[in-house]
C-alpha angles and dihedrals in degrees: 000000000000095000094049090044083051093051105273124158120320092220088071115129137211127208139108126288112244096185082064083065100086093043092055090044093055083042094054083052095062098038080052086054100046101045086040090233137103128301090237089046093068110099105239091196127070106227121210088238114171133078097269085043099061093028086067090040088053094035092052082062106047080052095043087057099045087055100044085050099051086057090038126024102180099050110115107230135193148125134252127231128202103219132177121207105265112214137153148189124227110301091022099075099095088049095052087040082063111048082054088057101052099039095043125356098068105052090059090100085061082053121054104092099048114108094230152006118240117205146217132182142162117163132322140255140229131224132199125171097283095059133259105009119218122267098256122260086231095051126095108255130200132229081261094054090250127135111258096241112140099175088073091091089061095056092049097053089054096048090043089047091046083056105038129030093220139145093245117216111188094221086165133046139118150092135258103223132143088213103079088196090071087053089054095051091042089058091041093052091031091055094041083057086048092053098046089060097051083050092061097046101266105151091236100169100173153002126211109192110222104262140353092203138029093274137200102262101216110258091355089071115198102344108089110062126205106153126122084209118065111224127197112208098203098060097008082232113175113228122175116225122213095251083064087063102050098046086054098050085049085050100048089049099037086215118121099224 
């Protein structure tokens, strides 16, 4: 990246390296080992997270406004948070009041003058005294380990809309799943919540199902699939599910079945 920045060859290329695949995977597995939890539970980021570190993060934005809006005064701007669904059961209410702090209250003074809140959600998630309770061994998961719940969109647009007085886009929200059935019956009780909202007066101006296409998760490649399209990496070829159907036909008739 430094050669090409100095003027190195054109023909430079950026991507990921594939050959590397084999050595992270040896080193999730002893990180697995050492923090005596799954391979797909280590955090793969390194978050900036202390107080100067999301102070700069926060701060880049604010600036990044100011300037965009100096070139381009008409442009909406705004950010867009992931948020779980923060419950709890008796004992565990102090705990749940602050992870939504910490992973939303107190960013609302970076806030204030977007012109609107963008959105992503996924499930929700319990806690007890003791901090953040395990999915249940009864309860649906997804390919994520989450809980299916797909109310829990519903309950995060009304927490984010109680704390902040925003237009709300959904730029976020799905299930990986390989039974396209459950896809169907997330969007259905997802879009029920959504219109709940808009039916009490909650500014919802849009919803962006995750994702289009069997997509690359991140560090979990190919494996958790999301897409309403179902993609085949040997040819790329493009196949509808189902579930795209049916979001499109929601869509077409603006009517929640």
């Amino acid at each position: 990246m430094k050669q090409y920045q100095q003027g190195g060859s054109a023909a430079g290329q950026l991507g990921m390296n594939m050959d590397f695949q084999e050595q992270m995977r040896d080193y999730y597995a002893e990180l697995s080992k050492a923090f005596g939890i799954p391979p797909m539970e280590v955090h793969t980021f390194l978050s900036p997270r202390s107080e100067k570190g999301l102070h700069i993060i926060f701060q880049s934005h604010v600036e990044a406004r100011a300037a965009i809006r100096q070139v381009s005064p008409n442009t909406k701007i705004g950010l867009s948070m992931s948020l779980f669904d923060f419950q709890s059961v008796p004992g565990g209410e102090e705990q749940a009041a602050h992870e939504l702090h910490e992973e939303f209250l107190q960013f609302l003074p970076y806030m204030e003058d977007d012109d609107f809140l963008a959105l992503q959600n996924y499930s929700r998630e319990i806690y007890g005294p003791d901090g953040l309770i395990p999915v249940p061994a009864d309860r649906e998961r997804t390919q994520m380990g989450y809980e299916f719940y797909p109310e829990a969109l519903e309950n995060v647009i009304r927490c984010a809309s109680k704390h902040l007085n925003k237009p709300i886009i959904v730029t976020e929200n799905g299930v990986a799943t390989d039974d396209d059935t459950r896809r169907v019956a997330f969007i259905d009780r997802a879009l029920k919540g959504v219109a709940a909202c808009i039916a009490d007066g909650i500014p919802v101006k849009g919803y962006l199902h995750w994702s289009l296409l069997d997509n690359f998760e991140w560090q979990l490649g190919f494996s958790k699939r999301f897409g309403l399209i179902e993609v085949d990496r040997q040819t790329q070829e493009r196949t509808p599910k189902p579930s795209a159907y049916h979001l499109g036909q929601i869509a077409r008739a603006n009517i929640i079945y």
